[in-house]
N, CA, C and O atoms as a GROMACS GRO file, in nm:
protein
  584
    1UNK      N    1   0.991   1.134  -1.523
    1UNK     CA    2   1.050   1.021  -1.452
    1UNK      C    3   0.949   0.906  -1.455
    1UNK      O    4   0.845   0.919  -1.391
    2UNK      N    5   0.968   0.812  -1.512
    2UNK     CA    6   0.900   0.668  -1.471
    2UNK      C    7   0.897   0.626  -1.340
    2UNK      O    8   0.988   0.652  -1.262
    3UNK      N    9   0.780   0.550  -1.304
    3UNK     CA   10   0.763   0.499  -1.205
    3UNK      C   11   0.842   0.339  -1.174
    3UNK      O   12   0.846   0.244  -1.252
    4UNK      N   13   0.896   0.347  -1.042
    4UNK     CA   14   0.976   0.161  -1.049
    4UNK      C   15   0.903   0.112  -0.965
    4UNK      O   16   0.872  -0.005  -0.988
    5UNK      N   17   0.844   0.176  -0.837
    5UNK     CA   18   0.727   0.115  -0.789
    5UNK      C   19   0.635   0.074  -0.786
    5UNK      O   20   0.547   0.159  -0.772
    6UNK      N   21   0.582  -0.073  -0.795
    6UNK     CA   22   0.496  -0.169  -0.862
    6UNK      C   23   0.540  -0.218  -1.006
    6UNK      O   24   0.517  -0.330  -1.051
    7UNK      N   25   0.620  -0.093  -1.087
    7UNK     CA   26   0.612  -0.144  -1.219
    7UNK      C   27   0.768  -0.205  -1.239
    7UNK      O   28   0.828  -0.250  -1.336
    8UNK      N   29   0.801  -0.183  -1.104
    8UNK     CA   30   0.968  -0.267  -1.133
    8UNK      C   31   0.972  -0.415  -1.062
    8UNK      O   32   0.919  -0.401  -0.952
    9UNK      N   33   0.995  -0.493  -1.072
    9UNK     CA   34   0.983  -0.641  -0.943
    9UNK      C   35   1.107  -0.508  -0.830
    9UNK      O   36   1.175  -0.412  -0.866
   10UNK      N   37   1.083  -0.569  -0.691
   10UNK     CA   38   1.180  -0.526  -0.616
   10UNK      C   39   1.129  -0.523  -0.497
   10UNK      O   40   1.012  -0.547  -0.468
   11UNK      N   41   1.233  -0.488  -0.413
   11UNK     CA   42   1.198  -0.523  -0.287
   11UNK      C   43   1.204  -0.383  -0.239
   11UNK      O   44   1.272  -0.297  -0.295
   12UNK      N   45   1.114  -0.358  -0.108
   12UNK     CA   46   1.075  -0.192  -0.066
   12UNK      C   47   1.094  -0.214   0.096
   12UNK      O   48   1.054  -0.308   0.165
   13UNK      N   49   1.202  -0.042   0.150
   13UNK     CA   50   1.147  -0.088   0.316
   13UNK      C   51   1.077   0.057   0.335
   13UNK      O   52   1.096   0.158   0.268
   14UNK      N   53   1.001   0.040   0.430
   14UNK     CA   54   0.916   0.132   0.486
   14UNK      C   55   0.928   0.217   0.630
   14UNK      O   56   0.899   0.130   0.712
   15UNK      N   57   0.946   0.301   0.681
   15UNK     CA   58   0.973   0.371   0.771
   15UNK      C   59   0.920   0.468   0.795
   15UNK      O   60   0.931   0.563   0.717
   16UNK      N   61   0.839   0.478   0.919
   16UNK     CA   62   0.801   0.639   0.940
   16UNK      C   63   0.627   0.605   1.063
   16UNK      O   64   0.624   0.516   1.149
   17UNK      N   65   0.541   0.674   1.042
   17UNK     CA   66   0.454   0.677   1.140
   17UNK      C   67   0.266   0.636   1.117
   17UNK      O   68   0.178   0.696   1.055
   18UNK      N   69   0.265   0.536   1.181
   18UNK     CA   70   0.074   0.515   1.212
   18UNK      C   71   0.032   0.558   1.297
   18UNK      O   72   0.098   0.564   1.400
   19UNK      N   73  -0.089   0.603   1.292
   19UNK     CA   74  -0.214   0.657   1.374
   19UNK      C   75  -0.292   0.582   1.424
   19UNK      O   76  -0.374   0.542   1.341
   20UNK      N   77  -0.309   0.534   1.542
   20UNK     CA   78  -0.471   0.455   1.549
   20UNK      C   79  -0.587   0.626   1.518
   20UNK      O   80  -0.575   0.742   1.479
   21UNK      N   81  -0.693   0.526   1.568
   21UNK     CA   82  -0.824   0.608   1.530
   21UNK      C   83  -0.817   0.716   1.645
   21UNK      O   84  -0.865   0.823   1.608
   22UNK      N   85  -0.782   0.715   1.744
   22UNK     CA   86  -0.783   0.788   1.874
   22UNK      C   87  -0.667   0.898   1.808
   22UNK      O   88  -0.705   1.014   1.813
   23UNK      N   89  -0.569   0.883   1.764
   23UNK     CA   90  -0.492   0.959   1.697
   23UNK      C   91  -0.359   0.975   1.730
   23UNK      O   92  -0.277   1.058   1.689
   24UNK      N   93  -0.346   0.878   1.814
   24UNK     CA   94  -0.236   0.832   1.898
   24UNK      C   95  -0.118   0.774   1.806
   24UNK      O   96  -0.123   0.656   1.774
   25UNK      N   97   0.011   0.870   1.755
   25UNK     CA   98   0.146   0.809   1.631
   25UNK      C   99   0.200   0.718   1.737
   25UNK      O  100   0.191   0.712   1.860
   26UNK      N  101   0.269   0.634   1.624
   26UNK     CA  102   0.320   0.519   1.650
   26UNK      C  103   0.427   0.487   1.490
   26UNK      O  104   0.403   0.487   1.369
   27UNK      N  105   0.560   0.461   1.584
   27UNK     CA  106   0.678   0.405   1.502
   27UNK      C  107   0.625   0.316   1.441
   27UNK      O  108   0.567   0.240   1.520
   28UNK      N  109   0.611   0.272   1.290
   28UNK     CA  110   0.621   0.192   1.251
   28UNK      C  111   0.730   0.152   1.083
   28UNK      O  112   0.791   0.230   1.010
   29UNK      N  113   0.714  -0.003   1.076
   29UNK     CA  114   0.826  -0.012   1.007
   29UNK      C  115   0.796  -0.155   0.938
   29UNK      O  116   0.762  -0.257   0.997
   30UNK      N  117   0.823  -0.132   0.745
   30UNK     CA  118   0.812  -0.239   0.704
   30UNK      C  119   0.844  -0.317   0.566
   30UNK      O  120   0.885  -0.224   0.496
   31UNK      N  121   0.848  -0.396   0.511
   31UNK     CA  122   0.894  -0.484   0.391
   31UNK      C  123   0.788  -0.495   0.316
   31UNK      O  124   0.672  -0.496   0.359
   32UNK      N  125   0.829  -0.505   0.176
   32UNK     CA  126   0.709  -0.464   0.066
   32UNK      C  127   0.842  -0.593  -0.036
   32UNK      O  128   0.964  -0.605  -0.023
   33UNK      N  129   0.749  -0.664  -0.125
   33UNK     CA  130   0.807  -0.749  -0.227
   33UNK      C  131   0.704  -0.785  -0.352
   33UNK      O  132   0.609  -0.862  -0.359
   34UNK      N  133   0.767  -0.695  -0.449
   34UNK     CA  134   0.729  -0.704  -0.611
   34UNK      C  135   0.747  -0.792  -0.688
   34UNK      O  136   0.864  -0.794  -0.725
   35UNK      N  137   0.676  -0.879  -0.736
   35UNK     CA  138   0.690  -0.995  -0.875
   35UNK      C  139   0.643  -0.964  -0.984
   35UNK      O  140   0.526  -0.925  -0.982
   36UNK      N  141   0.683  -0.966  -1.062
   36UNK     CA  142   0.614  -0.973  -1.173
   36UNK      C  143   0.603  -1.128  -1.249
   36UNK      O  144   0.702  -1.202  -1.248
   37UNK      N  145   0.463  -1.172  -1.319
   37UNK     CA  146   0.476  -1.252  -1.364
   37UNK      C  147   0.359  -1.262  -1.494
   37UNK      O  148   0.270  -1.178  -1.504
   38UNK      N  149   0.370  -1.345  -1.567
   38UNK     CA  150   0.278  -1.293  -1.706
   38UNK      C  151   0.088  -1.275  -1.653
   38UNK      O  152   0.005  -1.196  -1.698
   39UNK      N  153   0.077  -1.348  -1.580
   39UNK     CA  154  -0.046  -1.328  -1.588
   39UNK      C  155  -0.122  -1.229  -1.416
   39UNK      O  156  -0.236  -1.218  -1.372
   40UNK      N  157  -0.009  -1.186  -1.374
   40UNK     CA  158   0.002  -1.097  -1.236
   40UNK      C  159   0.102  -1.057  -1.193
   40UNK      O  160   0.212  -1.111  -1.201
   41UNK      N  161   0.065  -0.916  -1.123
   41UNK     CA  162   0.226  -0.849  -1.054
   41UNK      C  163   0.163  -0.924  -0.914
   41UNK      O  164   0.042  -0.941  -0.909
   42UNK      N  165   0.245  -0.967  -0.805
   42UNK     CA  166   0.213  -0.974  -0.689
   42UNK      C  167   0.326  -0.870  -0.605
   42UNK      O  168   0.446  -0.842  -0.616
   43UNK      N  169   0.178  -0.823  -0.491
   43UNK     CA  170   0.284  -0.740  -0.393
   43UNK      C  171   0.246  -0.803  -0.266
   43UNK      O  172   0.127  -0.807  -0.235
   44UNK      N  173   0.343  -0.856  -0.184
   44UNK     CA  174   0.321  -0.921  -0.067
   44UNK      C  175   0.494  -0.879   0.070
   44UNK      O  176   0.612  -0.913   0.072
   45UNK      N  177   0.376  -0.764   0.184
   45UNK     CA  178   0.445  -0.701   0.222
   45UNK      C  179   0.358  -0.772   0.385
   45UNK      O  180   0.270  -0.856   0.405
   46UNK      N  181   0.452  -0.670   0.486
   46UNK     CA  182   0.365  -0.625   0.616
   46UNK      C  183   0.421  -0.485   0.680
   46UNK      O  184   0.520  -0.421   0.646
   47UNK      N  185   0.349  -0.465   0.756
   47UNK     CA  186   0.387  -0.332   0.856
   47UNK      C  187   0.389  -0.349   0.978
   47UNK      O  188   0.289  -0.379   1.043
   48UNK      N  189   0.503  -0.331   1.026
   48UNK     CA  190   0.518  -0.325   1.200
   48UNK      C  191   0.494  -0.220   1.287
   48UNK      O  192   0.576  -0.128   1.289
   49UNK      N  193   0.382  -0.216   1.370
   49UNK     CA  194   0.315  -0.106   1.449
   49UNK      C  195   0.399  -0.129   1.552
   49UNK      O  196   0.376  -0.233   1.613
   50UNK      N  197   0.500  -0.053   1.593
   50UNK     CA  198   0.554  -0.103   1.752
   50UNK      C  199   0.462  -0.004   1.901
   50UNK      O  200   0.512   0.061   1.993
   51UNK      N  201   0.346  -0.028   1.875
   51UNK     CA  202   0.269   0.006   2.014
   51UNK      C  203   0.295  -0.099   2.083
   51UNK      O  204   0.378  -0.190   2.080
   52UNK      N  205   0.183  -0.061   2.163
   52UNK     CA  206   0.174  -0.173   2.341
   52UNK      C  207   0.032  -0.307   2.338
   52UNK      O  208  -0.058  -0.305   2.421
   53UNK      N  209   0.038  -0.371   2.270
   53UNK     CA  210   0.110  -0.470   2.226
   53UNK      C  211   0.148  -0.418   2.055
   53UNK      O  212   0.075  -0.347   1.986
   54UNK      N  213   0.306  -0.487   2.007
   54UNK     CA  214   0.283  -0.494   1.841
   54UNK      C  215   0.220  -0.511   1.801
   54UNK      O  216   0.141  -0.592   1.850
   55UNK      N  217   0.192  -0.454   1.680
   55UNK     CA  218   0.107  -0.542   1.589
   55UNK      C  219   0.171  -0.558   1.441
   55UNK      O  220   0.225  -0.456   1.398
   56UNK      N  221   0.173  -0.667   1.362
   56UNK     CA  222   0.218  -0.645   1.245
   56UNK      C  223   0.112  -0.694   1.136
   56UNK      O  224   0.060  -0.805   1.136
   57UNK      N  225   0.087  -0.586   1.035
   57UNK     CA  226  -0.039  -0.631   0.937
   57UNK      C  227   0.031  -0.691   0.782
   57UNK      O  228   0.118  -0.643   0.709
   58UNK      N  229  -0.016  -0.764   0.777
   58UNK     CA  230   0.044  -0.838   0.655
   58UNK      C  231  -0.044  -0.867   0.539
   58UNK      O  232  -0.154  -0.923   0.537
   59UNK      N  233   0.021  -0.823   0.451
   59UNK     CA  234  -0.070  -0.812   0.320
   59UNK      C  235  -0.022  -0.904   0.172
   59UNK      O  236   0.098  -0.925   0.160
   60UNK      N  237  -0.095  -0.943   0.089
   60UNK     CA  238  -0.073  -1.023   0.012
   60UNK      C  239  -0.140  -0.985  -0.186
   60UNK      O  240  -0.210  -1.080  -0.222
   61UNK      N  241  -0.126  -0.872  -0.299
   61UNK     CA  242  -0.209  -0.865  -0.368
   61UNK      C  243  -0.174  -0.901  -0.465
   61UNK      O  244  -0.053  -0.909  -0.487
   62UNK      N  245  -0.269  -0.934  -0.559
   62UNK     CA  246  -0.275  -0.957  -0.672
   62UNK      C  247  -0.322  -0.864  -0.737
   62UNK      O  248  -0.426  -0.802  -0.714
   63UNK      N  249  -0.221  -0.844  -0.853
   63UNK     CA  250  -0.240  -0.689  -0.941
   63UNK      C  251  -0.254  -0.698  -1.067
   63UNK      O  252  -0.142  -0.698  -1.118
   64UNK      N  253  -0.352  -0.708  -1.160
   64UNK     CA  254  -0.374  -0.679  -1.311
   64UNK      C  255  -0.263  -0.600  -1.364
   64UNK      O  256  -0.241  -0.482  -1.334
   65UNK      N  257  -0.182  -0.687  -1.459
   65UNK     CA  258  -0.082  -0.576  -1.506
   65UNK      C  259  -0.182  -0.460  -1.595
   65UNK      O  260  -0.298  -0.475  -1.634
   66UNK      N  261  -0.112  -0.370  -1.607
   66UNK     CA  262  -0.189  -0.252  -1.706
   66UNK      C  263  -0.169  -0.255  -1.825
   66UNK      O  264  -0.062  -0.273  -1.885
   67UNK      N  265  -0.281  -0.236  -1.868
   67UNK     CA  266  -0.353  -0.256  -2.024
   67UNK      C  267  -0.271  -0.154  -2.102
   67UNK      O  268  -0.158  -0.134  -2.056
   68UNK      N  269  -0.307  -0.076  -2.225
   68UNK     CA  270  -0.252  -0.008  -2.327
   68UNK      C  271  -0.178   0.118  -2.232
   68UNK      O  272  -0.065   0.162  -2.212
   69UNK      N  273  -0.309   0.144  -2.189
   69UNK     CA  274  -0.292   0.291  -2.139
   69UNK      C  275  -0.164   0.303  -2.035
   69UNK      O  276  -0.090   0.401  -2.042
   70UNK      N  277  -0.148   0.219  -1.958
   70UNK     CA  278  -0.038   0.198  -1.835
   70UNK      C  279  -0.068   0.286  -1.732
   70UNK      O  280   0.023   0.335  -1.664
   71UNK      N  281  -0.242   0.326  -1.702
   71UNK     CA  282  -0.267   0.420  -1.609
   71UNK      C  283  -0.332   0.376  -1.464
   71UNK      O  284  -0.335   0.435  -1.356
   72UNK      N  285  -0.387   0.236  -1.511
   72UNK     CA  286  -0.473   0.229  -1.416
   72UNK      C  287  -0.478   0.037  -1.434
   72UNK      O  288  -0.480  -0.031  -1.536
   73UNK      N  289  -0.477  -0.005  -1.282
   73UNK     CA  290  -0.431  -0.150  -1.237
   73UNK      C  291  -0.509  -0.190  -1.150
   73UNK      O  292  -0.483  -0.151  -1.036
   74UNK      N  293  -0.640  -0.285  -1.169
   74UNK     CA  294  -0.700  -0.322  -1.061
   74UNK      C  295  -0.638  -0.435  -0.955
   74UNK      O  296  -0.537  -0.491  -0.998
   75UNK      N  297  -0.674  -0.469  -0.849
   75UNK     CA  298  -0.597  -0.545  -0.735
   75UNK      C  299  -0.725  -0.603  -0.634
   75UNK      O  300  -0.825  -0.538  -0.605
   76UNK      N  301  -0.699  -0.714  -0.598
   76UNK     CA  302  -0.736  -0.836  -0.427
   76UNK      C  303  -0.649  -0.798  -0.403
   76UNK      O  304  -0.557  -0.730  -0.447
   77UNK      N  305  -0.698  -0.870  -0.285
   77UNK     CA  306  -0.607  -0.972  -0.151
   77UNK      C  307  -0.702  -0.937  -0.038
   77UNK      O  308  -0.774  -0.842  -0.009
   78UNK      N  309  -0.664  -1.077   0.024
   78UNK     CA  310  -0.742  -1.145   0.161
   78UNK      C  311  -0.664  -1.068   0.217
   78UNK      O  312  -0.555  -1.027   0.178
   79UNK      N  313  -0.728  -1.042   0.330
   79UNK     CA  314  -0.654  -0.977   0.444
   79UNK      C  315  -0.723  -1.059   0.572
   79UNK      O  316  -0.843  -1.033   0.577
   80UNK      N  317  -0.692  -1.123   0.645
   80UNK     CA  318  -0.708  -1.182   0.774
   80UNK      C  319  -0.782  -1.075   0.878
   80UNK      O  320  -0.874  -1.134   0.935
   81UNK      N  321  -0.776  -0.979   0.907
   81UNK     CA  322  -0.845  -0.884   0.965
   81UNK      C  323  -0.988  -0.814   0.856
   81UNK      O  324  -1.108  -0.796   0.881
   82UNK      N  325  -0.917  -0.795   0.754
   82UNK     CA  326  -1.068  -0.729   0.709
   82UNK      C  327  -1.099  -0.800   0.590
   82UNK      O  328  -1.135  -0.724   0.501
   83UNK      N  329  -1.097  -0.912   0.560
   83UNK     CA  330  -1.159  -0.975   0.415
   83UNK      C  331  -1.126  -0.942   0.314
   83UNK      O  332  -1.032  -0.863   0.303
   84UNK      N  333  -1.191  -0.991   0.207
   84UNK     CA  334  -1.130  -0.958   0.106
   84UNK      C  335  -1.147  -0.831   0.043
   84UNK      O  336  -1.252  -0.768   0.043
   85UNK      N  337  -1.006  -0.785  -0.028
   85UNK     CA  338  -1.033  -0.649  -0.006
   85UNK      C  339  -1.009  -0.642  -0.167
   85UNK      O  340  -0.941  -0.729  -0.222
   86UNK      N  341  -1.085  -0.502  -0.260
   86UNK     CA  342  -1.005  -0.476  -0.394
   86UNK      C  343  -1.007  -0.336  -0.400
   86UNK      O  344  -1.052  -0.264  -0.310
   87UNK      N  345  -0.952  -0.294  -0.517
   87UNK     CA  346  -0.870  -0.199  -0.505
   87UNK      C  347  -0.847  -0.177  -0.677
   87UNK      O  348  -0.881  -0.248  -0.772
   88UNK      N  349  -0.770  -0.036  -0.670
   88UNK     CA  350  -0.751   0.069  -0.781
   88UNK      C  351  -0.634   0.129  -0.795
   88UNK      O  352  -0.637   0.247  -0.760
   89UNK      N  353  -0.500   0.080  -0.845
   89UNK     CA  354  -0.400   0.227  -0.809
   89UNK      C  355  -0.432   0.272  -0.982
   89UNK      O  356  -0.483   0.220  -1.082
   90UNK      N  357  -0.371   0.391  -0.945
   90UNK     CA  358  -0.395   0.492  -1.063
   90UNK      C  359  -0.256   0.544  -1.073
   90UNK      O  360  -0.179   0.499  -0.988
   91UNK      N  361  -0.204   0.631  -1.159
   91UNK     CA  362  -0.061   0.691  -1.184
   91UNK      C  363  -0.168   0.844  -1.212
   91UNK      O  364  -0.282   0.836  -1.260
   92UNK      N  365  -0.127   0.924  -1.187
   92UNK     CA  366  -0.110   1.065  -1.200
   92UNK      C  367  -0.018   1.124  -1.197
   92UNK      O  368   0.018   1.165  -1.086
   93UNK      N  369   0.040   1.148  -1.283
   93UNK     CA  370   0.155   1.262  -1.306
   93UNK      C  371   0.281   1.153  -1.216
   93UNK      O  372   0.315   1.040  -1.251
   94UNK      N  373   0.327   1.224  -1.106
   94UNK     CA  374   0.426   1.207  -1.026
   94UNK      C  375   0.398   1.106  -0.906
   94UNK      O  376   0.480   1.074  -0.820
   95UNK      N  377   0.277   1.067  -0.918
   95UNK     CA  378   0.199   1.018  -0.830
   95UNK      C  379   0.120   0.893  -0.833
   95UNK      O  380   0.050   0.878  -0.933
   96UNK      N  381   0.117   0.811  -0.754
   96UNK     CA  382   0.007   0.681  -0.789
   96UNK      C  383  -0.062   0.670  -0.665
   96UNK      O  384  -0.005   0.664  -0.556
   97UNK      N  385  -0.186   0.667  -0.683
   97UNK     CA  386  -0.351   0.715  -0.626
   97UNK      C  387  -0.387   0.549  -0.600
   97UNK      O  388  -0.374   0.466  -0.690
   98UNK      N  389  -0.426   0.519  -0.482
   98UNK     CA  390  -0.489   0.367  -0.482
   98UNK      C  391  -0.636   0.388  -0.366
   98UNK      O  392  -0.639   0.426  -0.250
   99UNK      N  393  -0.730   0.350  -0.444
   99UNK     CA  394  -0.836   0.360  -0.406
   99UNK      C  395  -0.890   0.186  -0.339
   99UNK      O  396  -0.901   0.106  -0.433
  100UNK      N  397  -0.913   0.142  -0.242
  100UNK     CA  398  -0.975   0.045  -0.197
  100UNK      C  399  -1.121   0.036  -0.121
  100UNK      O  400  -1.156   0.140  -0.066
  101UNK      N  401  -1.208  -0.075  -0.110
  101UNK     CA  402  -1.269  -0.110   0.003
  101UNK      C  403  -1.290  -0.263  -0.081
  101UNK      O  404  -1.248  -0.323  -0.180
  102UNK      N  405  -1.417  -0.283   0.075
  102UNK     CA  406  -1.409  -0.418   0.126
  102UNK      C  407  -1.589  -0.418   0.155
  102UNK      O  408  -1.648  -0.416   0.263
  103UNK      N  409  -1.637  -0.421   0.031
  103UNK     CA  410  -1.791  -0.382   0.059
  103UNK      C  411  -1.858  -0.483   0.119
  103UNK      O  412  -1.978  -0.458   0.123
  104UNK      N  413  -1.823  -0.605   0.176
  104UNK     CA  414  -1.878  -0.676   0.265
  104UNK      C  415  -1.887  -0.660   0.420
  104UNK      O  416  -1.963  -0.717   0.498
  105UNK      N  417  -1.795  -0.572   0.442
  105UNK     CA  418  -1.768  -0.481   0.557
  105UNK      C  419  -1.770  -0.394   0.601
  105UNK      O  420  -1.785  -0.378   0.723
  106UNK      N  421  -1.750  -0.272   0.484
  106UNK     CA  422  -1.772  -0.190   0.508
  106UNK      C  423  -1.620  -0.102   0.513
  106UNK      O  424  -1.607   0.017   0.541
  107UNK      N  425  -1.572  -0.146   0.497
  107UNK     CA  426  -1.388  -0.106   0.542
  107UNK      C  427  -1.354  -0.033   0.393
  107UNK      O  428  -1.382  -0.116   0.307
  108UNK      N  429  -1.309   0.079   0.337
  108UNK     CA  430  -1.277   0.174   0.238
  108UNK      C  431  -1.165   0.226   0.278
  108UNK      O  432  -1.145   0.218   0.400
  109UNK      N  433  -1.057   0.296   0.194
  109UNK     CA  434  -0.925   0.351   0.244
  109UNK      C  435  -0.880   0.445   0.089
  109UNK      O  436  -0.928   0.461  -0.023
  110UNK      N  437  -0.796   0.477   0.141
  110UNK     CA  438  -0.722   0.525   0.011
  110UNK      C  439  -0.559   0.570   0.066
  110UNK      O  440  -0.515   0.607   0.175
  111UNK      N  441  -0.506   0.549  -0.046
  111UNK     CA  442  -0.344   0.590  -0.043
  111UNK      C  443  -0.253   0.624  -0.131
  111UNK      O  444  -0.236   0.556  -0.233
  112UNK      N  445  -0.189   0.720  -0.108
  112UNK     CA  446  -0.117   0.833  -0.209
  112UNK      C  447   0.055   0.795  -0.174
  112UNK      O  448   0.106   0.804  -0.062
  113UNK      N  449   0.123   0.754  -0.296
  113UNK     CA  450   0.247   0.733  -0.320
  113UNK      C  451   0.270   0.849  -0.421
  113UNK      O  452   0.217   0.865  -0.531
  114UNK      N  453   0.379   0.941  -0.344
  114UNK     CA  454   0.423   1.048  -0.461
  114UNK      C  455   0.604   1.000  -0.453
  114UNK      O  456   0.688   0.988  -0.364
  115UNK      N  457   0.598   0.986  -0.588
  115UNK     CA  458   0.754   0.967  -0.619
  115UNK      C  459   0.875   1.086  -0.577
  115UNK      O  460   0.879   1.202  -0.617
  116UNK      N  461   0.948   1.034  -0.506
  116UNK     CA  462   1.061   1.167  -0.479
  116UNK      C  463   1.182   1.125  -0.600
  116UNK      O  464   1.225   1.208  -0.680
  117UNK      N  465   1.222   0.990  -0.596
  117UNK     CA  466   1.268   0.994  -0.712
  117UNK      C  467   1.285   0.807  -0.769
  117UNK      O  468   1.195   0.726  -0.748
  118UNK      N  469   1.398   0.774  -0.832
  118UNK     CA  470   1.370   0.631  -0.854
  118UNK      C  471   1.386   0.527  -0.756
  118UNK      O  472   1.364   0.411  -0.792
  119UNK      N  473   1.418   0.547  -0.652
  119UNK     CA  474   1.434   0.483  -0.524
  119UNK      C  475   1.382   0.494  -0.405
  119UNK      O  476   1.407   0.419  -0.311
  120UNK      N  477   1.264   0.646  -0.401
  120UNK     CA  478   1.187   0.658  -0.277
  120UNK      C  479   1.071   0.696  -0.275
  120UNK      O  480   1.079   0.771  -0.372
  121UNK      N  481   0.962   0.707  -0.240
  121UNK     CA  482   0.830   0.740  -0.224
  121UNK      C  483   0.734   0.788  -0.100
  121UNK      O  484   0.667   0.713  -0.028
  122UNK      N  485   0.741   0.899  -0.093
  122UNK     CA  486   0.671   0.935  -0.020
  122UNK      C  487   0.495   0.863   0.056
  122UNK      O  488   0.405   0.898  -0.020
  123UNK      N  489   0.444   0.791   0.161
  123UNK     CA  490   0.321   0.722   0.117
  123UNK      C  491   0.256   0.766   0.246
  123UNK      O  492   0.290   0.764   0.365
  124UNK      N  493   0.131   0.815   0.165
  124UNK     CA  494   0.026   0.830   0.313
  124UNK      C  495  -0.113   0.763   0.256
  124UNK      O  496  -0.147   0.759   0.138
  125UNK      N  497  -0.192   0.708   0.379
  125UNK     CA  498  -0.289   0.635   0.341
  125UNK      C  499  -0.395   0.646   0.460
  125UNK      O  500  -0.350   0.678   0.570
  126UNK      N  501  -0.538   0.619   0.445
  126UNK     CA  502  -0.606   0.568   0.578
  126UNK      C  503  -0.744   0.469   0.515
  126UNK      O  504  -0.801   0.478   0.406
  127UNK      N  505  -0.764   0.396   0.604
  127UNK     CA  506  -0.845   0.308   0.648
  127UNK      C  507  -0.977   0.352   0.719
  127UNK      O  508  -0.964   0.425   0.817
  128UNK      N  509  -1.091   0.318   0.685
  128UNK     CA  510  -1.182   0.402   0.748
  128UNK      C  511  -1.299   0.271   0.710
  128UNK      O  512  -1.290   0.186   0.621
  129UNK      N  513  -1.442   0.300   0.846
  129UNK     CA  514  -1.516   0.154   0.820
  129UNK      C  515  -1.595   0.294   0.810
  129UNK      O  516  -1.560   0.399   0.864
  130UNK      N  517  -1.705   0.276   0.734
  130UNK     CA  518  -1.798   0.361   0.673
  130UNK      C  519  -1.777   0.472   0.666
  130UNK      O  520  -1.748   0.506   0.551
  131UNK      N  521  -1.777   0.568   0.752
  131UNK     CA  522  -1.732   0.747   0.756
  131UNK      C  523  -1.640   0.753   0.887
  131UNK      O  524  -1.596   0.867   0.899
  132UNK      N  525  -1.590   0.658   1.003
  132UNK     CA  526  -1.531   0.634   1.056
  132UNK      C  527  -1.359   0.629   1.051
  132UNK      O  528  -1.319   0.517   1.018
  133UNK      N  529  -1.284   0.698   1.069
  133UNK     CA  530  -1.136   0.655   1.071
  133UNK      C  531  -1.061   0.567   1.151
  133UNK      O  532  -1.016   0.599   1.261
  134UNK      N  533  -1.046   0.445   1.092
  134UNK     CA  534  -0.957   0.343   1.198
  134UNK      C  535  -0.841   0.380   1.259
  134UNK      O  536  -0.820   0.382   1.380
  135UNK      N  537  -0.742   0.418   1.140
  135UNK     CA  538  -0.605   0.401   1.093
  135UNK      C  539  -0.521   0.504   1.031
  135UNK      O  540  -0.611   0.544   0.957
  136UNK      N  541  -0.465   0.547   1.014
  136UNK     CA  542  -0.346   0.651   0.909
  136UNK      C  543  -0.246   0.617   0.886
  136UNK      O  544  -0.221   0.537   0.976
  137UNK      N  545  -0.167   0.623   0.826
  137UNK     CA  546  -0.003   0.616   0.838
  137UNK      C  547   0.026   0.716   0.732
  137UNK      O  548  -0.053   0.770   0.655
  138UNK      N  549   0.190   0.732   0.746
  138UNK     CA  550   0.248   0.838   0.678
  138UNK      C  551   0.379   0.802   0.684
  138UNK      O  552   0.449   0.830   0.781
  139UNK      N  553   0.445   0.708   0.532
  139UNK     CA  554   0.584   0.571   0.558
  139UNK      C  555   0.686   0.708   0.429
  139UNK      O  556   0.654   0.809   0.367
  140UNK      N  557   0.768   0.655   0.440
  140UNK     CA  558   0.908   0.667   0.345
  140UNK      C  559   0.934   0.538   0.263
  140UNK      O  560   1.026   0.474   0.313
  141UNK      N  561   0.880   0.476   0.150
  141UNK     CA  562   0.943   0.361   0.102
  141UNK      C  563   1.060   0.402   0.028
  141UNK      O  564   1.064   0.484  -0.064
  142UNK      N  565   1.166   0.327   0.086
  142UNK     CA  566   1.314   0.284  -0.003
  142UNK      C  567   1.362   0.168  -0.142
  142UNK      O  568   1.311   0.058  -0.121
  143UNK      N  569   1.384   0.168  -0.176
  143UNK     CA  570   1.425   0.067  -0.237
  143UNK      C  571   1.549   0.019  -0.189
  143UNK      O  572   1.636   0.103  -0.165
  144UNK      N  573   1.574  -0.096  -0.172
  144UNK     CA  574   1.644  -0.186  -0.166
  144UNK      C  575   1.788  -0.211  -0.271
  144UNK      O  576   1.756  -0.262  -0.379
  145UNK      N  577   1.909  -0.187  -0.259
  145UNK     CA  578   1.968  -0.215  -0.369
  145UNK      C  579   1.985  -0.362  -0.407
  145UNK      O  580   2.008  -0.446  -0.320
  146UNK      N  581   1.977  -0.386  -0.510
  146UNK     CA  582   2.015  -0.518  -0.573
  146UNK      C  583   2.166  -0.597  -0.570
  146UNK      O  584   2.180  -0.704  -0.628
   0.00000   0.00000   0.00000
């Protein structure tokens, strides 16, 4: 099965649960939007934490389309809370692997999208400032029909 996530333009919703660092789940819920364009894919999404107060994190990247191989895509983006951040997704098998940090800060994460099929993705990820855990989540992305 090919991957349509990231490598299709499209629009993604997200559903399912974040962690703060205390370990405390929390509903959250959110919009993801794919471009493609010749000299960058952009993905510019956010996530809605509905704790006490909301919070919604909003993200903006710029993605190296992939070279021969089609395995591996480096990525920015500013993030207003933690700077500028870059990043790695990878494809494995059924799976795409994204490795980040933010070495001016100290802020590192990683996150695992396993394909269920051409319209959904399983995604878990966390956020962590040196050996520290901020953050977790664990979403359902959909696709959107056209």
């Amino acid at each position: 099965m090919m991957h349509t996530f990231l490598f299709e333009p499209g629009v993604w919703t997200s559903k399912g649960t974040f962690w703060r660092a205390d370990g405390e789940p929390i509903e959250a819920q959110g919009r993801i939007e794919i471009a493609h364009h010749p000299t960058a894919w952009l993905l510019s999404g956010s996530l809605k934490v509905f704790g006490s107060p909301p919070v919604e994190f909003v993200n903006a990247y710029s993605i190296s389309p992939p070279g021969r191989d089609a395995t591996c895509m480096k990525w920015t983006s500013e993030n207003a809370t933690l700077g500028k951040l870059s990043g790695t997704y990878s494809v494995v098998g059924s799976s795409i692997l994204c490795v980040y940090t933010c070495t001016a800060a100290g802020y590192h994460g990683a996150e695992h999208l396993g394909q269920v099929d051409a319209n959904r993705y399983n995604a878990s990820g966390i956020l962590l400032l040196h050996e520290r855990r901020l953050s977790s989540w664990q979403v359902v992305l959909t696709r959107k029909a056209t």
